[in-house]
N, C-alpha and C positions, 0 to 999 in steps of 0.2 A: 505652867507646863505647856499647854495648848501655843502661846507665842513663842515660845523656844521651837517647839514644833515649827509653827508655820513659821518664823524667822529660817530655821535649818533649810527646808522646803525652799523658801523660797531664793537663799542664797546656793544648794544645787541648780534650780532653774537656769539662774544666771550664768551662773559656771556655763551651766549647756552649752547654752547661746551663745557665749562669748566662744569656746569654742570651737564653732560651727563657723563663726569667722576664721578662722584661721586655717584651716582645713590644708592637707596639702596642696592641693589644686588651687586655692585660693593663692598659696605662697609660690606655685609656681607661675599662675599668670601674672601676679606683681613681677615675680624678678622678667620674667620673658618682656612685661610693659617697660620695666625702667630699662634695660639691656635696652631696645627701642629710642626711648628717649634719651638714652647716652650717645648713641647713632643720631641721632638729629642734633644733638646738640654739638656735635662733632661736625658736621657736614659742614662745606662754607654754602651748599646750592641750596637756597630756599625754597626751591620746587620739593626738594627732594627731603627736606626739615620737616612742611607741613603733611607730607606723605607719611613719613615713620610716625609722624606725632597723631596722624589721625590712624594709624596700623595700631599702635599703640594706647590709644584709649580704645580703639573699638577689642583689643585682647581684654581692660579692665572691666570693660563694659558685660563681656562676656563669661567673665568670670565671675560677676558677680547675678547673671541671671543661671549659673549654671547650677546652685542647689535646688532650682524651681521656685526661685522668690522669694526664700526665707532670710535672706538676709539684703533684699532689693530696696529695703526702705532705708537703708544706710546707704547706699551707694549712690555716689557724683553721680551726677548726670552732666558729662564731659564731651556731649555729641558739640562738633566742630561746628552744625550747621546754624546754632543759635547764638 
């Protein structure tokens, strides 16, 4: 009975978590990222490709430090400068 417990437990945890990803905020700076990269990838000016594409990870980037790190350990690290 005590594993059925902690089993139940532990698959609301999860639930949680999972989520916590998803969160509205979370779904809207994806679309607002990939709206970006449809914009780059549309552009023929390559100055202006690696512009929206570096606007555009720094939105994912952003959104994924925006719950205060709870879900930072999943999250690309997509910085352009490495």
């Amino acid at each position: 009975m005590k594993l059925r417990a902690m089993t139940a437990a532990a698959a609301s945890l999860l639930a949680l978590s999972l989520a916590a990803c998803n969160s509205p905020q979370d779904k809207a700076a994806e679309a607002k990222a990939d709206a970006l990269e449809a914009q780059a990838a549309a552009t023929p000016n390559e100055a202006q490709e690696k512009a929206l594409n570096a606007q555009a990870d720094a939105v994912e980037q952003q959104a994924g430090n925006a719950d205060g790190g709870a879900t930072t350990a999943n999250t690309p690290d997509t910085s352009p400068s490495k």
